[in-house]
N, C-alpha and C positions, 0 to 999 in steps of 0.2 A: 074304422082302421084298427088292425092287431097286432100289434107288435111282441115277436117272438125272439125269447132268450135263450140261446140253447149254451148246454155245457157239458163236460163229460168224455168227449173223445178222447184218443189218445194209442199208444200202442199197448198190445196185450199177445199174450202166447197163446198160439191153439190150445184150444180145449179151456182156455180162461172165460172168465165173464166180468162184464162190465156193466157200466148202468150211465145211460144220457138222462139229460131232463129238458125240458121243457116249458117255458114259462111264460104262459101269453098275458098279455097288459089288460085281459078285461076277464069277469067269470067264465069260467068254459061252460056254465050253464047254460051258456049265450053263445056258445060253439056247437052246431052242429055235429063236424064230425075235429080231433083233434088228435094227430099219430104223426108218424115218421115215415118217411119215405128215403132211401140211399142211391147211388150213382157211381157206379166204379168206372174206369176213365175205358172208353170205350163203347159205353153200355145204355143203356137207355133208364131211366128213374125206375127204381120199382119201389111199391110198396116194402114196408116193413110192416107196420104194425099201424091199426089208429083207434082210437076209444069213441063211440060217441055218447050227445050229454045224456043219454039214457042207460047207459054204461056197457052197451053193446060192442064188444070187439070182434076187431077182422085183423086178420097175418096173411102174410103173402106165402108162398109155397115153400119158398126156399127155408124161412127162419118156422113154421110152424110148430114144431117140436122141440124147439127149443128155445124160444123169446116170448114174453110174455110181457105185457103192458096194462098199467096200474095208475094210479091218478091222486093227485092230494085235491081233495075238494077248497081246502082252505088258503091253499097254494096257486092254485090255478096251474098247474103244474102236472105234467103227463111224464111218466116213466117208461122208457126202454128199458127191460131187464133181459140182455145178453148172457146168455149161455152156452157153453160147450161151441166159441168163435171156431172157426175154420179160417184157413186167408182166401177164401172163396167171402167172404164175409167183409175184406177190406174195402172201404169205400168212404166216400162222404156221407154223412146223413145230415137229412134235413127234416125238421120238421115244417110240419103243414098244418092249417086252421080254415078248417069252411065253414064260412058262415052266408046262411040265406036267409035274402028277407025279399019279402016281398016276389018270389019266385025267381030272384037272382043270386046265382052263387057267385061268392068273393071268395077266391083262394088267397091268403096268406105265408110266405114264406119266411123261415131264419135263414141265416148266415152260411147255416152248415158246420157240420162239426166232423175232424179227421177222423176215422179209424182206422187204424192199422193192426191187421192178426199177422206177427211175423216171430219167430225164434230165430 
């Protein structure tokens, strides 16, 4: 079992940046893969961003150019770093934790955290 802390949301003005985090209850050495995924009302989950424990990263289409995602090893802890929001960008984000053993993947969910790009 992983239990995740997320933090960070909030409102912010187009063209601002923000920064979520991430904090799962065991080493993310022992994660797979460990990023964020968001959900605007309406919409279907998309990817954001996710690191895995080899430090390989992948972005979804929409944020590529401008989101980038970073990791404290001694945190266990994964960073969203938002850039240049749009309110195309508003959503919930959640992060996510896959972990596989033994050829079965566990997906892991947080809470979810607000963000709102609005002036």
């Amino acid at each position: 079992q992983v239990q995740l802390v997320e933090s960070g949301g909030g409102l912010v003005q187009p063209g601002g940046s923000l920064r979520l985090s991430c904090a799962a209850s065991i080493t993310i050495f022992s994660i797979n893969n460990l990023g964020w995924y968001r959900q605007a009302p309406g919409k279907q989950r998309e990817l954001v961003a996710i690191i895995t424990s080899g430090g390989s990263t992948s972005y979804g289409d929409a944020v590529k150019a401008r989101f980038t995602i970073s990791r404290d090893n001694t945190k266990n802890t994964v960073y969203p770093h938002m850039n240049s929001l749009e309110p195309e960008d508003t959503a919930v984000y959640y992060c996510n934790a896959v972990v596989v053993r033994q050829n079965i993947r566990n997906d892991y969910w947080g809470q979810g955290t607000q963000v709102t790009v609005s002036s």
